[in-house]
N, C-alpha and C positions, 0 to 999 in steps of 0.2 A: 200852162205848166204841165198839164197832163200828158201835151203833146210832145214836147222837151222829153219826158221821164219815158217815153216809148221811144224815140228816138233815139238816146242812151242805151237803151234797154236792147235796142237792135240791132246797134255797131257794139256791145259787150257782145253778144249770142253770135254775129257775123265774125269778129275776132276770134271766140274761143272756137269756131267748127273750125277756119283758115287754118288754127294752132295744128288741131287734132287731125287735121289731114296729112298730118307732114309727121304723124307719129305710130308706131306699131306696138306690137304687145308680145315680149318675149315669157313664155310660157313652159314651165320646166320639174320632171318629175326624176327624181333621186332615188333610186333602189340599190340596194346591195347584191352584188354578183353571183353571189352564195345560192341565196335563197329568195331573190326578187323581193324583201323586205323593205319597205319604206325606211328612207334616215332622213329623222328629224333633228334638227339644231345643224344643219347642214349649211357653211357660211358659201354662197355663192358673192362673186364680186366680178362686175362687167368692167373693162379697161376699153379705151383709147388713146390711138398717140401716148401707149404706156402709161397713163393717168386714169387713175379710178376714177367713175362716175357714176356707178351706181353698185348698190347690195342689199344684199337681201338674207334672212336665214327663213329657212325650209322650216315648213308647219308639221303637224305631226306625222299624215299623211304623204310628205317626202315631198310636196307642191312647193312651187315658188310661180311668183308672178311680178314684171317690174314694163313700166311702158317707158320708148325709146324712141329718141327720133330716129326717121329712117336713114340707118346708113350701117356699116358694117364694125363688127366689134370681137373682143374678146373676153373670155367666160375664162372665168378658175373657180374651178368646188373644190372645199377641204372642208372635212369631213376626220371628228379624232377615230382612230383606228385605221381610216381606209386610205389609198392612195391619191395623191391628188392628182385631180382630172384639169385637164387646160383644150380650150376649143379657139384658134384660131381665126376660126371664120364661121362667125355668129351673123346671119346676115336679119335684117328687121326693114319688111318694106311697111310701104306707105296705108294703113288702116287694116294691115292683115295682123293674125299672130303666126309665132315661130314659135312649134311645139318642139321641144328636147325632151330625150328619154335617155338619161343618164344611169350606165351601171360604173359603179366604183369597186373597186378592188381591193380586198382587206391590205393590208398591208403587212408584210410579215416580216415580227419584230426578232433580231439576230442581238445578241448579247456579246462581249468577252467573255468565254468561259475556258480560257486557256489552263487554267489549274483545274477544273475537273477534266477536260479532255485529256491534260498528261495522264493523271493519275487512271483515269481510265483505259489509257493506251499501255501502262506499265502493268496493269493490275491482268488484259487480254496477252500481256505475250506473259507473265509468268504463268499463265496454266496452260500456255500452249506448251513452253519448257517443257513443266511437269509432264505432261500428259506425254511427251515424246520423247522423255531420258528415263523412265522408271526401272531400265537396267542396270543402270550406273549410276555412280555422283559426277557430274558434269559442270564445268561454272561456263555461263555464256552472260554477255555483255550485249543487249538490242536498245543500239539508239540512246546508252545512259543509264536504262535499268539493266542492273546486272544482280543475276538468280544463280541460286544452286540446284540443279537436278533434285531428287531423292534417289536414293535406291530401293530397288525392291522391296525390299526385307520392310523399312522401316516408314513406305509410300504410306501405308494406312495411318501412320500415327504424325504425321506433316501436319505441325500447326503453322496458325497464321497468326504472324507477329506485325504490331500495326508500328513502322518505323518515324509518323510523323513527328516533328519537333520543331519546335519555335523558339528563337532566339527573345532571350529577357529582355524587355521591353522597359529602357530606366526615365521616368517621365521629369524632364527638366524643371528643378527647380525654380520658386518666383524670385525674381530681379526686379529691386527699384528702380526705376527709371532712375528716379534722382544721382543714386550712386552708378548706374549703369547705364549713361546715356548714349550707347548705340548697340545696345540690346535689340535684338530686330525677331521677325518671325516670317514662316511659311507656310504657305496652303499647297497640299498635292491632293491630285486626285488616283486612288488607288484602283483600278476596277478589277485585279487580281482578288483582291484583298474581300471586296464587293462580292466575286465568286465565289470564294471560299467562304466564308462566312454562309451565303444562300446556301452551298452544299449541307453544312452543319444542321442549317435548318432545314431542308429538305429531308435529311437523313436523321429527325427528329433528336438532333443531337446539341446540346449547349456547345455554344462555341468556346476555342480553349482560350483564355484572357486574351495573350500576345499572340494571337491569331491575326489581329489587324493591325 
């Protein structure tokens, strides 16, 4: 019996070294491009033939570690904030590691902000106006915003009048289904609307009701 349970014991131990010879150890450190800081919660995912087959998220230290049979592969890190990295050709031979030194790149976030860029492309030509008619009263028209010079005399006393306005906003009454059976609704997405509003708040100002 005892010699049975060694003999078991020795085609297990001959199997798993056979396994392990045929497997590598891809090894991979995650830092940010900035300032070489480790990022952790970093989802790494290995593909083949276009099909996941392994993953991993990065420890706090920016570390991942995942073993592979040997043969060649593809890597994607994402990472929230930074840009995602994709590597091609991840090679893993047979009882070696494959050490990666990954920088990622913030990624930089761009907004619609097309209502504050008018209003602030309208708000730089009116003092260009001003500052280049203060001899006369002049009317000029740039791109939509259209100014009146001042004249001399009365330059110093030009106030600033704030012309925004918002159309009344009248919220649809409720409709029984029952009496009103193709009463219907819609969802949009506004991101002017989104801007405008962040300006309000940026410019510690309550926004004005019918603003959105």
């Amino acid at each position: 019996m005892k010699t049975l349970i060694s003999i078991i014991g020795v085609m297990l131990l001959s199997t798993s070294t056979t396994l392990n010879l045929h497997t590598g150890t891809l090894w991979g450190t995650i830092t940010s491009s900035n300032n070489s800081s480790p990022i952790a919660n970093t989802y790494v995912q290995i593909f083949q033939n276009g099909q996941e087959i392994a993953k991993k998220i990065t420890v706090s230290n920016g570390t991942f570690s995942l073993y592979l049979n040997q043969s060649s592969y593809s890597l994607k890190v994402t990472a929230q904030g930074f840009d995602t990295y994709i590597d091609n050709q991840v090679i893993i031979s047979e009882g070696k590691t494959t050490n990666l030194k990954i920088s990622l790149k913030p990624s930089i976030v761009t907004d619609s902000v097309t209502v504050v860029e008018e209003l602030a492309l309208c708000e730089a030509k009116k003092e260009t106006v001003q500052a280049g008619m203060a001899m006369a009263s002049k009317s000029i028209s740039i791109r939509g915003c259209k100014y009146v010079a001042p004249c001399a005399a009365d330059y110093s006393m030009a106030q600033e009048f704030n012309t925004e306005s918002y159309d009344v906003i009248n919220e649809n009454s409720f409709k029984d289904v029952i009496n009103n059976p193709l009463s219907t609704f819609s969802i949009d997405v506004d991101k002017a609307s989104y801007s405008n509003i962040r300006r309000f708040l940026t410019q510690n100002q309550k926004p004005v009701k019918d603003a959105v």
